[in-house]
C-alpha positions in Angstrom: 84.1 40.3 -65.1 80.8 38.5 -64.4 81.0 39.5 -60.6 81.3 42.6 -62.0 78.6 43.0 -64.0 76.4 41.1 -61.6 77.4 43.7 -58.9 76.5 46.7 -61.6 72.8 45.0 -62.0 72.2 44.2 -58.2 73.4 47.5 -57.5 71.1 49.5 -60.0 68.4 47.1 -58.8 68.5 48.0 -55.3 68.4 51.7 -56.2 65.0 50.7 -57.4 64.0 49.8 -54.0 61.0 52.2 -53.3 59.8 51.4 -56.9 59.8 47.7 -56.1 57.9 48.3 -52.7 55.6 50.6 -54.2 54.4 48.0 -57.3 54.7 45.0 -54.4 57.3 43.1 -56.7 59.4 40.6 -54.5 63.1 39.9 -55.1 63.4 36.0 -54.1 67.0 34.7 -54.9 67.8 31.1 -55.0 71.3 30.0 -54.6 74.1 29.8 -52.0 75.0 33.8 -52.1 77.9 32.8 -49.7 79.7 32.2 -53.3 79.8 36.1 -54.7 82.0 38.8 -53.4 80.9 40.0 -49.8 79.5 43.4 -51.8 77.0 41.3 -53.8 76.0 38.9 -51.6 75.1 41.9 -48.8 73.3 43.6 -51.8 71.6 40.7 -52.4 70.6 40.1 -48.8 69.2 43.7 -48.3 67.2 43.6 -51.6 65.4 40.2 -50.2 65.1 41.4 -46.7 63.5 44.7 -48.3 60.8 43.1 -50.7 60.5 40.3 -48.3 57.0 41.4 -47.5 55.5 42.4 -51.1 52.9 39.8 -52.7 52.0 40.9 -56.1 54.8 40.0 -58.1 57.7 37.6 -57.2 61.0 37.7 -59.3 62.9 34.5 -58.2 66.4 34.8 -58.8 68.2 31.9 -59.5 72.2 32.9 -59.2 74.9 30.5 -57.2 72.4 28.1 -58.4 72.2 24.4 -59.4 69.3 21.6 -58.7 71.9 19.2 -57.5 73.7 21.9 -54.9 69.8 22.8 -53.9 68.5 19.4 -53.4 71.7 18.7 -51.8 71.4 21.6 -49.3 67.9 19.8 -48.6 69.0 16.8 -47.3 71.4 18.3 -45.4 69.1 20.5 -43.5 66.9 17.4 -42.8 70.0 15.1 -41.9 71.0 17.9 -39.4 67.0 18.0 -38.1 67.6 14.6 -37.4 70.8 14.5 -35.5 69.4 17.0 -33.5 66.6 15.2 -32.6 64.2 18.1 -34.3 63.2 15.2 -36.6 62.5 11.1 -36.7 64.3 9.8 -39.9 60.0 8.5 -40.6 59.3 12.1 -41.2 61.6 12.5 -43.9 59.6 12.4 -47.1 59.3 13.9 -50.8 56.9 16.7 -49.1 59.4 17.4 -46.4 62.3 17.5 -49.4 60.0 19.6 -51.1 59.8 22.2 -47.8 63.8 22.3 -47.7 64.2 23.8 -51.2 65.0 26.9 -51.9 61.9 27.2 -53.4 59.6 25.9 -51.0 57.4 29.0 -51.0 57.2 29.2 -54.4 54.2 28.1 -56.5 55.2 25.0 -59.2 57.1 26.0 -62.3 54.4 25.2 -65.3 56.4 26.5 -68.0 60.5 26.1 -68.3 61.8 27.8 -71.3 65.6 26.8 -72.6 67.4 28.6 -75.1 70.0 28.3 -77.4 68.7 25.0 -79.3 70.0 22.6 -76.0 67.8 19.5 -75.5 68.4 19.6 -71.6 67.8 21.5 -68.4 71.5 21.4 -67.8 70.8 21.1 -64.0 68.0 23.8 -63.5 64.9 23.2 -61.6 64.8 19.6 -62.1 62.7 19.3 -59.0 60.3 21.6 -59.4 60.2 20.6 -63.5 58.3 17.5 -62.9 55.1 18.8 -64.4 56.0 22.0 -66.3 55.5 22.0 -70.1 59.5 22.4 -71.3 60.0 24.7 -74.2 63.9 24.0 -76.0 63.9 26.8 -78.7 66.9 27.6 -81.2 67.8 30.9 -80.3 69.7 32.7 -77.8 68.5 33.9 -74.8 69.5 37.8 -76.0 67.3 37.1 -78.9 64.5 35.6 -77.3 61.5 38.0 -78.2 58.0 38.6 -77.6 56.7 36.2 -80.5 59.1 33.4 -79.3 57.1 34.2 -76.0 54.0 34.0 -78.0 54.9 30.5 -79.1 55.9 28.7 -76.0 52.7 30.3 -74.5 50.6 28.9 -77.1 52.6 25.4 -76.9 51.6 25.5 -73.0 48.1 26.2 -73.5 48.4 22.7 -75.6 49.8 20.8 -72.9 48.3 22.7 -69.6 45.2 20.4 -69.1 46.8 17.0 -69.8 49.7 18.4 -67.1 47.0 19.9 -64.7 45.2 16.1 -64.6 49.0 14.8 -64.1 49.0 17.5 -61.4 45.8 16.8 -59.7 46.0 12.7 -60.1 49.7 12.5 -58.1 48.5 14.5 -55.1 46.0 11.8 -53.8 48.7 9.2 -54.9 51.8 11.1 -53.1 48.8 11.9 -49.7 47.9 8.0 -49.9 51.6 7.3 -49.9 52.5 9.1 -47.0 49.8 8.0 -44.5 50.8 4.5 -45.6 54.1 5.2 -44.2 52.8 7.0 -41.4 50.7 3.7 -41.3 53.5 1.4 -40.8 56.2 3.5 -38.6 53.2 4.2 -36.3 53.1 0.1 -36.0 56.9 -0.6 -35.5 57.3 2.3 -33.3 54.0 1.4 -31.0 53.0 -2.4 -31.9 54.8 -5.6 -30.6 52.5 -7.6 -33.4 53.9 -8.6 -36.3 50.5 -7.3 -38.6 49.6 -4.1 -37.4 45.9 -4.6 -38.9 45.9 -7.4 -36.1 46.5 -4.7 -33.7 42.9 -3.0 -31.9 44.5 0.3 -31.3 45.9 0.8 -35.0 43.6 3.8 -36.0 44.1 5.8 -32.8 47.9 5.0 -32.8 48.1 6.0 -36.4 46.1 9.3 -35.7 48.2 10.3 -32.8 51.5 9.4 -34.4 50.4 11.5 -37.5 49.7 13.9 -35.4 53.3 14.2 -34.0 54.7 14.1 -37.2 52.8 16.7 -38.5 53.6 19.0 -35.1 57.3 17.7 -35.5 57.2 18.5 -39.0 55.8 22.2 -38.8 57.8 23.5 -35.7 61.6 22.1 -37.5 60.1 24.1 -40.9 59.4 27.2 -39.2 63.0 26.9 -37.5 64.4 26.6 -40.3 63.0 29.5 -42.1 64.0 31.7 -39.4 67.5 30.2 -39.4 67.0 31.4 -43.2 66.2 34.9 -42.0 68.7 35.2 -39.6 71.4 34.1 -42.1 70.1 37.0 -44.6 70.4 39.4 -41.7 73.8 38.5 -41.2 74.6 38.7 -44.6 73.0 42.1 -44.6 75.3 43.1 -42.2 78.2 41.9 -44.2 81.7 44.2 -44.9 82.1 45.6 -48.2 85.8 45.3 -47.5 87.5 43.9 -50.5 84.4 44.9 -52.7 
């Protein structure tokens, strides 16, 4: 009966295409769609494929979804980079996690809202949670109303600039990270020394092995969000047999 009543909403979504278009809302779903009925998941396909290109609104979708499944699905598709020599296991970092999500295109989540008076994210977003300001309210999501929305809103304003500083202070930490580990598997890839600030050629070796990385890095991203279009296509395509 949930298939069903999913399929009854995707459906009278998609026959809101032109609207969608026409007010530059995108449909963004996040998820392994393989799981519904071949009907949904082609619905679900098209509507993507259709909005793909719209850039005022975005409506992320989160169905077939859980952080654990998504981050697993991550470090899968840089495992497989790896073994097929797309990627060196030194460019696998918390940005290059970060690129494999679902999400990846998505701006951060800076407010999470849970219903129903649970005191957890029950395996939503977990990732992308790390700075938001989390709202846990008592009521139902049904019930959940404009002043409720009113509420968290004002409760974020309270906490945005002490999360913003959070925001802007670990991006020099997490940069100064990762060109220390560029530092070092630059020196055991290239250096025979056992310090590589003994080592003359340090800087330039660092640069140009950054600069690999960072071309190794882009051109296995970009594949991979074509292999991501290609598998909507396909899904697009799918049989409604059985629907």
């Amino acid at each position: 009966k949930i298939h069903e009543k999913l399929g009854e909403a995707v459906v009278s979504t998609q026959s809101t295409g032109d609207k969608l278009n026409e007010k530059g809302i995108r449909i963004k779903v996040s998820g392994n769609i393989s799981l519904f009925p071949a009907h949904i998941t082609k619905t679900l396909a098209q509507l993507e494929l259709q909005t793909m290109s719209n850039s005022e609104f975005c409506l992320n979708l989160c169905l077939a979804y859980t952080s654990r499944d998504e981050m697993t699905n991550s470090v899968r598709c840089l495992t497989k980079g790896v073994l097929e020599g797309k990627l060196k296991v030194d460019d696998i970092n918390e940005t290059m996690l970060d690129r494999c999500l679902y999400t990846e295109d998505l701006p951060p989540v800076d407010m999470l809202v849970r219903t129903s008076g649970e005191v957890r994210l029950s395996d939503y977003m977990m990732w992308q949670a790390n700075f938001a300001a989390l709202q846990f309210v008592r009521v139902l999501w049904p019930d959940f109303g404009f002043w409720h929305f009113v509420g968290a809103l004002l409760d974020y304003q309270r906490q945005e600039p002490k999360l913003r500083e959070y925001r802007s202070n670990y991006k020099p930490f997490l940069d100064k990270m990762s060109q220390a580990e560029l530092k070092m598997s630059a020196h055991l890839e290239h250096c025979s020394l056992t310090s590589h600030e003994a080592c003359t050629m340090n800087s330039e070796i660092t640069a140009a092995y950054t600069r690999a990385h960072c071309l190794r890095s882009e051109k296995f991203i970009s594949g991979l969000k074509s292999e991501r279009h290609a598998y909507l296509e396909s899904c697009a395509e799918l049989s409604s047999a059985g629907a």
